[in-house]
Residue, then its C-alpha position, 0 to 999 in steps of 0.5 A: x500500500x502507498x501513500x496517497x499524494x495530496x491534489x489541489x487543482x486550481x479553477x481555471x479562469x473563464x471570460x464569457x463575452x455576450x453580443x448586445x442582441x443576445x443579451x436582450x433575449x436572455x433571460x434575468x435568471x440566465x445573466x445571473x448563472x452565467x455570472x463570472x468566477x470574478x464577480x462570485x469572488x467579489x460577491x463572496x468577499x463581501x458577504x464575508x463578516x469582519x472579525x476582530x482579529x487577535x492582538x498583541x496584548x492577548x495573554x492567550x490564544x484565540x479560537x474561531x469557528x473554523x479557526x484555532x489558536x490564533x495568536x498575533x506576533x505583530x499588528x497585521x501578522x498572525x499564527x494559527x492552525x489551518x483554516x477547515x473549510x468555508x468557515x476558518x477561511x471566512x474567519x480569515x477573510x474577516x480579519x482582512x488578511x490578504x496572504x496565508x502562508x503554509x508551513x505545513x506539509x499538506x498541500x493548501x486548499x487554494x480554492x477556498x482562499x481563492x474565492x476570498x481574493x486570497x493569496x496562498x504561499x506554501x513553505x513547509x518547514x519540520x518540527x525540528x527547526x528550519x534552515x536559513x534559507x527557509x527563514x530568509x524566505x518566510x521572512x521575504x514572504x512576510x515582509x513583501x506580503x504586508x504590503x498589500x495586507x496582514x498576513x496569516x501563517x499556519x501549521x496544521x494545529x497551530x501551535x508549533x511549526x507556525x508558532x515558530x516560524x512567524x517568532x523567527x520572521x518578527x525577530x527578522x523584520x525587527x518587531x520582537x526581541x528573541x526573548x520576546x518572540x519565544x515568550x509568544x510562542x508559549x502564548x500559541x502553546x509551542x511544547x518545550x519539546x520543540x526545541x528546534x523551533x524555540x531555537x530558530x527564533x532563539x537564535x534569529x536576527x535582525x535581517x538587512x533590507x539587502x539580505x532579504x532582497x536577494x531571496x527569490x520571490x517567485x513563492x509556490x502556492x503548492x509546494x508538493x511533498x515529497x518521500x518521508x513528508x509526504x508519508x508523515x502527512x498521510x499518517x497525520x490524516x490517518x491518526x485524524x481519521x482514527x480519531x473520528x472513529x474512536x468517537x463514533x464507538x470504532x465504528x464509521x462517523x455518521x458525517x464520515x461513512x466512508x471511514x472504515x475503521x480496519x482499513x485506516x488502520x491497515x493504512x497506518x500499519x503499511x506506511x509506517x512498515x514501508x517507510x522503516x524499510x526505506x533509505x531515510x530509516x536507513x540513513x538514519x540511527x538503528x533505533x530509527x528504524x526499529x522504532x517505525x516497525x514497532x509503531x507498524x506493529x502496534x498499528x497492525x495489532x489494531x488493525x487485526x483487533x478491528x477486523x475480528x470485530x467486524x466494525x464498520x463491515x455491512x454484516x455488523x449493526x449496532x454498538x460495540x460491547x464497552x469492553x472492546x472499545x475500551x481496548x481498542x482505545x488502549x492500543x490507539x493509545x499505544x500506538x501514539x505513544x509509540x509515535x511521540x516517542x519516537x517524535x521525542x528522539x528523532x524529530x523534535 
């Protein structure tokens, strides 16, 4: 089983050019359906409702519908987890950002920002830190990005990679000390276990008009990932979908039918196996590998205890008996603890 690669396709643009004769004959109800993606965008703007977006003297985070952990690190720069769906991105729209920057590994979904006159620019960075050129290149596309509007920088919760990653671009661009920007980033609820990310803006300087002007500025919107990140993001999902489940009762969410419980579960038990085979385990210490075949073995006892019940198979109706959710829900956890540890010695 492989990894499944994330798709974003954008719209492409029409103009439709109607002669004066044919404009007369066509119908009120007509003109209206064959409105262009332009006007729907600026109709959808509009209908948007301004928010009152965080600021800095906030001593927590804010949470929106649709939009989590929400902290300023300068006035018009935001942090927070991805926006899910109509709501997080009008929540967005309403605190009149005009540019989202990504740096999660999942592939953004333009079209919702899009259809808000929003730019997205995707730069992915680990939880272990980020190299100087993927700050210089946050920082450029921060700074060129404010010029039109505020900005807003995401991971997927929130809390970590985005948090660390706009502590870094306030020191760059001069608007926080370090001591100040690592402050903020216990604000977003960064672990200490990041260390990496604390030590970017720990780290960080400010940055010389000529530095930052020597970074390329042609910014992705997708940047695809690829090998290892692409197999990380895919068991994010997967661990999201496992989630779902164990709240319905291990079996599939009424809102999520299509999520069978021992086919996700298969899912994870094959990308960690594959990938404690794979040449970044082996370039890696023992331990790494021996590590993922452990996690691939816990999520395969899981997967193996989900096919004996049955669960979210047609010939099974009604709820499972507590005791057996009860242990489904200790070997999920042992499968996450599994992964945390392994997070705690080879990535964070």
């Amino acid at each position: 089983m492989k990894p499944t690669a994330i798709l974003t396709n954008s719209t492409a643009r029409s103009c439709l050019v109607f002669a004066t004769s044919l404009a007369v004959a066509l119908a009120a109800g007509s003109l209206t359906s064959c409105a262009s993606p332009d006007s729907n965008q600026s109709r959808a703007k509009s209908s948007v409702a301004p928010v009152a977006p965080p600021t800095l003297a906030d001593a927590a985070p804010r949470d929106y519908k649709g939009l989590h952990n929400v902290v300023a690190y300068h006035d018009g720069f935001y942090s927070g987890s991805v926006p899910e769906g109509d709501a997080g991105f009008d929540a967005v729209a309403g605190m009149g950002v005009k540019t989202i920057i990504s740096v999660d590994g999942a592939a953004p979904e333009l079209e919702y920002a899009k259809a808000r006159g929003i730019r997205y620019i995707h730069l992915p960075i680990g939880y272990n830190g980020f190299d100087e050129q993927r700050k210089l290149e946050i920082t450029r596309a921060t700074r060129d990005a404010m010029a039109q509007g505020p900005v807003y920088v995401h991971c997927h919760h929130g809390k970590h990679r985005s948090a660390g990653a706009a502590a870094a671009v306030a020191v760059s661009l001069g608007w926080m000390t370090p001591d100040e920007a690592t402050t903020r980033m216990k604000v977003s609820g960064t672990a200490p276990n990041y260390k990496g990310l604390f030590a970017c803006a720990a780290a960080a300087t400010v940055v010389g008009a000529d530095v930052i002007n020597a970074v390329a500025p042609d910014f992705p919107a997708i940047a695809p990932p690829q090998g290892f990140v692409k197999a990380m993001v895919e068991l994010d999902e997967i661990n999201e979908h496992l989630k779902l489940i164990e709240k319905a009762g291990w079996q599939p969410p009424k809102d999520h039918p299509d999520l069978v419980p021992v086919a996700e579960a298969g899912r994870m038990a094959d990308i960690l196996r594959v990938l404690s085979t794979g040449d970044r385990a082996a370039s890696k210490p023992a331990g790494f590998a021996q590590g993922l075949k452990s996690n691939a073995d816990l999520a395969r006892q899981l997967e193996d205890m989900l096919l004996a019940t049955n669960a979210g198979t047609p010939n099974k109706s009604g709820p499972l008996d507590p005791t057996l959710t009860s242990q489904l829900s200790q070997k999920f956890q042992a499968v996450g603890a599994s992964c945390k540890d392994c997070h705690v010695k080879y990535r964070d």
